[in-house]
C-alpha positions in Angstrom: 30.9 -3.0 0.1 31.1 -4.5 -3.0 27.7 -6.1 -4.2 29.2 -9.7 -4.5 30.2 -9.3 -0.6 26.4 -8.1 -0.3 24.9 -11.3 -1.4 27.3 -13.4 0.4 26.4 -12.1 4.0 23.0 -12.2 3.1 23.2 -16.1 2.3 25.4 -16.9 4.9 22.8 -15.1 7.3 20.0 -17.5 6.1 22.3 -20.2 6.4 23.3 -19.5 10.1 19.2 -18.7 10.8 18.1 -22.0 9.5 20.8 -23.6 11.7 19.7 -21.6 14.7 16.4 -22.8 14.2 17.3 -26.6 14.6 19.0 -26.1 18.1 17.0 -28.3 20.6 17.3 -25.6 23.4 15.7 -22.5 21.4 13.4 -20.7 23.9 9.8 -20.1 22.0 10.6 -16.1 21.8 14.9 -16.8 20.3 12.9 -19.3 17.7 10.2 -16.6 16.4 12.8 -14.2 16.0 15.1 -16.5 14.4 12.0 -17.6 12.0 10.7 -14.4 11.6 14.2 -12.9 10.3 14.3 -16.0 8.0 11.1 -15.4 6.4 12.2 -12.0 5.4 15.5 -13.1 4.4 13.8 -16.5 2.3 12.7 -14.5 -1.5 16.1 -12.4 -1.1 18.0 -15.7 -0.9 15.5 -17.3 -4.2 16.4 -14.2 -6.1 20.3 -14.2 -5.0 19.9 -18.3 -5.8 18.6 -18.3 -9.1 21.0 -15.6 -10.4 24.1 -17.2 -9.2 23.1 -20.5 -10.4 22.4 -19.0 -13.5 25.7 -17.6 -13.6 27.7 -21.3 -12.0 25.7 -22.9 -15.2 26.8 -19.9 -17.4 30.4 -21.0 -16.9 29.8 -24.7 -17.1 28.7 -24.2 -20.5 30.9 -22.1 -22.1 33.5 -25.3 -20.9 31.2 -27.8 -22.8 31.1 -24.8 -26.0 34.5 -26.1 -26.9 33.2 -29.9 -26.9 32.7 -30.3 -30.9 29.8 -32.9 -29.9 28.5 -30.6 -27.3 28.6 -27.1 -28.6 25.6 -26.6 -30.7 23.5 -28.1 -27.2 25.7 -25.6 -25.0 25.7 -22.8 -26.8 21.8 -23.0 -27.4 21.4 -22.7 -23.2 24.4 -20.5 -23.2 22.8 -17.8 -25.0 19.2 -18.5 -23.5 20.8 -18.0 -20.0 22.6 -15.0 -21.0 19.0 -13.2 -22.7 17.5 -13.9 -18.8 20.2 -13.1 -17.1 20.0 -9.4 -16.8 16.4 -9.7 -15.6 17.8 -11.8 -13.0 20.3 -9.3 -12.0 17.3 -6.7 -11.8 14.9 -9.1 -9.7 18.3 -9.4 -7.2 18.7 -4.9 -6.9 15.2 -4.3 -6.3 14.8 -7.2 -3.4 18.0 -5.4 -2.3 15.9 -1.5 -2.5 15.4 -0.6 1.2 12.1 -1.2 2.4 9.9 1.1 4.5 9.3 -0.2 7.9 5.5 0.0 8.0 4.8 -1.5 4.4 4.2 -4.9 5.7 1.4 -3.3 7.9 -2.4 -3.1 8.0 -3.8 0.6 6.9 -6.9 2.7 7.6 -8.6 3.8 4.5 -10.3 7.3 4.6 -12.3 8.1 1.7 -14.3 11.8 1.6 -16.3 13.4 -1.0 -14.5 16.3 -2.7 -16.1 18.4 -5.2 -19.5 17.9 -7.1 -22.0 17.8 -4.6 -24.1 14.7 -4.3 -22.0 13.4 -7.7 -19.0 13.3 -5.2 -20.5 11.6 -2.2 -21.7 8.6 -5.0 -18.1 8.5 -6.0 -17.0 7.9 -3.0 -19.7 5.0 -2.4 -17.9 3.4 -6.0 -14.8 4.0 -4.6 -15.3 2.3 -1.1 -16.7 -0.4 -2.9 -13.2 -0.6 -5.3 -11.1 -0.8 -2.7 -13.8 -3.8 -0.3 -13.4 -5.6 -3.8 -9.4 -5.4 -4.3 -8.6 -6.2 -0.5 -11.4 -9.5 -1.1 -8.8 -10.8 -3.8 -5.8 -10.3 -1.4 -8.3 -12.5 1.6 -7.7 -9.0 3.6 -10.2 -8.2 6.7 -12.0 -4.9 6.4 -13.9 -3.3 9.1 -15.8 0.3 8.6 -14.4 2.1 11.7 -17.0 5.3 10.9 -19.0 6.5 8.1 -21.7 9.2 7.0 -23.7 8.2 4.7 -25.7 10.5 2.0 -29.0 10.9 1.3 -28.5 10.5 -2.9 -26.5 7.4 -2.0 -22.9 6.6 -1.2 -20.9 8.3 1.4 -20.0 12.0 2.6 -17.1 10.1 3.9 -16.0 6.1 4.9 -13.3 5.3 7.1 -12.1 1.7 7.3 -9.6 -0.3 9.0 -8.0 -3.1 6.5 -6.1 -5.7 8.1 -3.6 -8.1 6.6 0.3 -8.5 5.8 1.5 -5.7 3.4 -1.9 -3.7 3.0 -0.4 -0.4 3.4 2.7 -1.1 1.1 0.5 -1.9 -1.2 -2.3 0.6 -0.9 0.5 3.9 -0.5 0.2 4.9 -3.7 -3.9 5.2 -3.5 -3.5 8.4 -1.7 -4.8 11.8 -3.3 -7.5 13.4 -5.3 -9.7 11.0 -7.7 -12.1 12.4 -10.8 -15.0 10.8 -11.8 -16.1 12.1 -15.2 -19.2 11.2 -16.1 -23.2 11.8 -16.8 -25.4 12.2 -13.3 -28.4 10.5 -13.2 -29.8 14.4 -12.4 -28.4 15.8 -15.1 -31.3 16.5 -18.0 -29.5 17.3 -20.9 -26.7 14.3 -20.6 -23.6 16.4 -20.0 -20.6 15.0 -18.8 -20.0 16.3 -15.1 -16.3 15.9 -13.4 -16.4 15.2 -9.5 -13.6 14.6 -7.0 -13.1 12.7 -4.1 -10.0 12.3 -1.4 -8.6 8.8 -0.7 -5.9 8.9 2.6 -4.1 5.3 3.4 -2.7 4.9 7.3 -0.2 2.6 8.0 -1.8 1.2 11.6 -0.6 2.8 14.7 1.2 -0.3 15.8 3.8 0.0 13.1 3.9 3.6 13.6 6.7 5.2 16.1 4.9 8.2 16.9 4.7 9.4 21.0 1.9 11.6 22.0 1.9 13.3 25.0 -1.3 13.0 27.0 -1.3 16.6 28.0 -0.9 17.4 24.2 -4.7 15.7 24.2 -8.4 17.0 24.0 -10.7 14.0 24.6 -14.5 14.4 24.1 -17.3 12.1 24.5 -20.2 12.6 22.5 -23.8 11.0 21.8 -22.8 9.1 18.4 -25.7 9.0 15.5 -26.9 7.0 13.1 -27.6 3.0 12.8 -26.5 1.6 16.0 -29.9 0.8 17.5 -31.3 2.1 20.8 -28.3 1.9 23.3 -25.8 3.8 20.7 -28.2 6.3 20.3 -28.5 6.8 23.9 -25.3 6.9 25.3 -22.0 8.9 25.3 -20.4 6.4 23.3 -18.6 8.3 20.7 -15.2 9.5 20.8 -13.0 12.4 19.3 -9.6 13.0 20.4 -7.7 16.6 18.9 -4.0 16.8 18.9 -3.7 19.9 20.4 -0.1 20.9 18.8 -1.3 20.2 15.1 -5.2 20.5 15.5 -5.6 17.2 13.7 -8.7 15.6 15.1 -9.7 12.1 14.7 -13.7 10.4 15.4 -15.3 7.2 16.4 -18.5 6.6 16.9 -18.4 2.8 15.2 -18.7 1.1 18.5 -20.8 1.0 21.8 -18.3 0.7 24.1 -16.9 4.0 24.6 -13.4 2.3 25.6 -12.7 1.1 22.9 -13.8 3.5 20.3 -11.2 5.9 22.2 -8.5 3.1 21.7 -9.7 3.1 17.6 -9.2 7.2 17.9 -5.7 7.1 19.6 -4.4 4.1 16.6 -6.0 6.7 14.2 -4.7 10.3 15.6 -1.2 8.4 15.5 -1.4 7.4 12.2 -2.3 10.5 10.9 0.6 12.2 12.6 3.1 9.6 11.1 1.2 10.9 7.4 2.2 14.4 7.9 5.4 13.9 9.0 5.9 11.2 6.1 4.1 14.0 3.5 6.6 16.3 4.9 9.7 14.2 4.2 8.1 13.4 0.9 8.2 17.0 0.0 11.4 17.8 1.3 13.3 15.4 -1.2 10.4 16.1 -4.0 13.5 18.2 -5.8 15.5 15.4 -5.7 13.8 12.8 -7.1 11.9 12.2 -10.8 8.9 10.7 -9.8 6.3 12.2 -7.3 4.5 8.6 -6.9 4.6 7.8 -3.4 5.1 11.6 -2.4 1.1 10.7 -0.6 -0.1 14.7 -1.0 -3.9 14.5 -0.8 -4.4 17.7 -2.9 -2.4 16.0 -5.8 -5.3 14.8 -8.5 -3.9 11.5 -9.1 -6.6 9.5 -11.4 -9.7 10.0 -13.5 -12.4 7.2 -14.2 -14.0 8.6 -17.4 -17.5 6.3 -17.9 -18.4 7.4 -21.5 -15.1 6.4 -22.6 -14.8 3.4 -20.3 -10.8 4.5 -19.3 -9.1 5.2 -16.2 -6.3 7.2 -16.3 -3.1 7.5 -13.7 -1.4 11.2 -14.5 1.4 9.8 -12.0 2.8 7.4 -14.7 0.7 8.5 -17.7 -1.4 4.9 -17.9 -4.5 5.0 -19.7 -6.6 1.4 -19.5 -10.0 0.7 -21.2 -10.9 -1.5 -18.3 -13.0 1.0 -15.5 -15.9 -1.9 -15.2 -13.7 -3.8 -13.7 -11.1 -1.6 -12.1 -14.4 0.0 -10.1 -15.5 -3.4 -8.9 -11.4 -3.9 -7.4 -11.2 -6.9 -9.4 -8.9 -5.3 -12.1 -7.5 -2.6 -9.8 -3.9 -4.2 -9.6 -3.7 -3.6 -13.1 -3.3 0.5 -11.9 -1.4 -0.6 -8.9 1.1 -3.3 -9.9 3.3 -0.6 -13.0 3.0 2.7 -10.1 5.2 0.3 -7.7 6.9 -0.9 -11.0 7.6 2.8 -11.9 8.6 3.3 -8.4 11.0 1.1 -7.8 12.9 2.3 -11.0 12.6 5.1 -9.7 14.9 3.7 -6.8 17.1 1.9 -8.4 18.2 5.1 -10.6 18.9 7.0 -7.6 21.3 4.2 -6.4 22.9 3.8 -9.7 
C-alpha cells in the first residue's frame, strides 16, 4: 500500500467518524466508540492536513511563478514552503510509527535503593521527589501504594501508582539503574562517592493482557507496619500475592482494608508479568535494532546526576545537560525525556525505511 493510499483511508476514516457522530439515533456506547476512534484519529489528520495543503499551495504557486507581476511574491513562499516541507513529511511518518497499546496508560513507579548504603536510600528520596515534580507539570494523580522509609532519610524503596493519559508512554524510558555522584554529608574528607538506585515503570494492569491463573497464586495476609495509626497496626491488613510459576512477588500494606490492598497486589503482580515478558521481547530483537532505549533492563545503568559538576548525563543517547537543580526537582526533567523518545522514534523510522 502505497503511502498516498495510506493517508487517504485515514482521512476518509475521520470523515466517515465525524459523520457517524451526527446521526440522531447513535446509542450512548456506538457514539463513544465512534468519538473515541476520532480522537485518536484527530492529530494524524492535522499532520496529514498541513502537509497536503502545503503541497496543494506548492503547486498553486509555481502557476503564479510564471506571472511576471507575481513571481518574485510566489517564488518567495514557494521556496519557504519547500524549506518546511520535509519537516512536514517527517511530522506525517512518525504519527504514522505504530504505537504500543498501553502507552496511553497510567503506570506504577517502583523506585529501590541500589548500591551505597544509606547514600542510595537518599537517592532514591531525590528521585521519588523528581518524578512527584514532573508528573505535577503534566496535572498527573500520584498515590504512594507502599514505601519503606530509611532512618538517614529517603527511601529503602517507594512504590507509586501515577494516573493520567499517556503516563507510562511517557515515563518507559525511566526504567534502569541511576548514579548519583556526589559528596555525603558523612563523608569527612569531601570525597566524591557514586551510589545507585533502580527505577521500574508499570504500565497499569487494566491495559495489560496478562491472565493469571488462580491456582498459579500464593496469597498471604500479614500484620502491615509502619504509619497507619492504631487499627493498621493491629490488623491483618497487608497483602502479598507470589506468582508461583515465576516467583515474582508483589506487596501492599498502603491500605486498611485488606480487600482492596489485594486488588492493588493483583493490578501490580500483572503488571510486572507484562515487564518481563515485554524485557524479554526487548532482548530478543536487541540484535536487530541500533538503539537499546526502550529495551526497559533494570540492570542497565542508564543516567548519572553528578552534583559537583552540576550535569546529568543519559549514556543511552550520550546527553550531557548542566541543569541537575532543576532536572532533580522534575521541573526540567523533559529536557532528558523529550530527545530519548526523539532518538527513539528515529530509531523507528530507520527500521521502516
Amino acid at each position: 500500500m502505497s503511502i498516498e493510499t495510506r493517508l487517504s483511508q485515514i482521512t476518509a476514516r475521520h470523515r466517515e467518524l465525524m459523520s457517524l457522530m451526527a446521526q440522531p439515533d447513535n446509542s450512548p456506547d456506538d457514539y463513544m466508540n465512534y468519538a473515541r476512534e476520532a480522537s485518536d484519529l484527530e492529530p494524524i489528520v492535522e499532520k496529514i492536513t498541513a502537509f497536503q495543503d502545503a503541497k496543494s499551495e506548492m503547486k498553486d504557486l509555481e502557476t503564479l511563478m510564471s506571472d511576471p507581476d507575481m513571481k518574485d511574491m510566489a517564488s518567495t513562499e514557494f521556496y519557504a514552503l519547500k524549506e518546511k516541507l520535509p519537516t512536514l513529511e517527517k511530522d506525517v511518518q512518525l504519527a504514522l510509527l505504530p504505537r504500543d497499546k498501553v502507552d496511553d496508560a497510567s503506570a506504577i513507579l517502583e523506585i529501590r535503593a541500589g548500591t551505597g548504603g544509606d547514600e542510595a536510600a537518599i537517592f532514591v528520596g531525590d528521585l521519588w521527589t523528581m518524578y512527584k515534580g514532573f508528573a505535577s507539570t503534566k496535572n498527573w494523580k500520584v498515590e504512594v501504594i507502599d514505601a519503606t522509609e530509611s532512618s538517614v532519610g529517603g527511601f529503602k524503596e517507594i512504590t507509586a501508582e501515577i494516573t493520567g493519559k499517556g503516563v507510562y508512554g511517557m515515563l518507559k524510558f525511566e526504567s534502569g539503574v541511576h548514579r548519583v555522584q556526589r559528596v555525603p554529608e558523612t563523608e569527612s574528607q569531601g570525597r566524591v562517592h557514586t551510589s545507585a538506585s533502580t527505577v521500574a515503570v508499570l504500565p497499569e494492569a487494566e491495559a495489560v493482557d496478562i491472565v493469571i491463573r488462580p491456582e498459579d497464586l500464593r496469597i498471604d495476609t500479614f500484620r502491615a507496619s509502619g504509619k497507619g495509626g492504631q487499627h493498621v497496626n493491629t490488623t491483618d491488613s497487608a497483602v502479598r500475592v507470589t506468582h508461583i510459576p515465576t516467583g515474582v512477588a508483589v506487596a501492599v500494606q498502603d491500605g486498611r482494608s485488606q480487600h482492596k490492598n489485594k486488588d492493588k497486589a493483583m493490578s501490580m503482580l500483572k503488571s510486572h508479568l507484562y515487564e518481563a515478558e515485554r524485557e524479554k521481547l526487548a532482548s530478543e530483537r536487541a540484535g536487530d535494532r541500533k538503539s537499546q532505549i526502550g529495551s526497559g533492563d533494570r540492570s542497565e545503568r542508564i543516567r548519572t546526576y553528578n552534583y559537583p559538576q552540576g550535569r546529568v548525563t543519559d549514556h543511552r543517547i550520550n546527553i550531557t545537560l548542566y541543569d541537575l537543580d532543576n532536572i532533580i526537582t522534575g521541573a526540567k526533567l523533559a529536557d532528558v525525556i523529550d530527545p530519548l523518545h526523539a532518538a527513539d522514534q528515529a530509531d523507528k523510522l530507520a527500521d521502516i525505511s
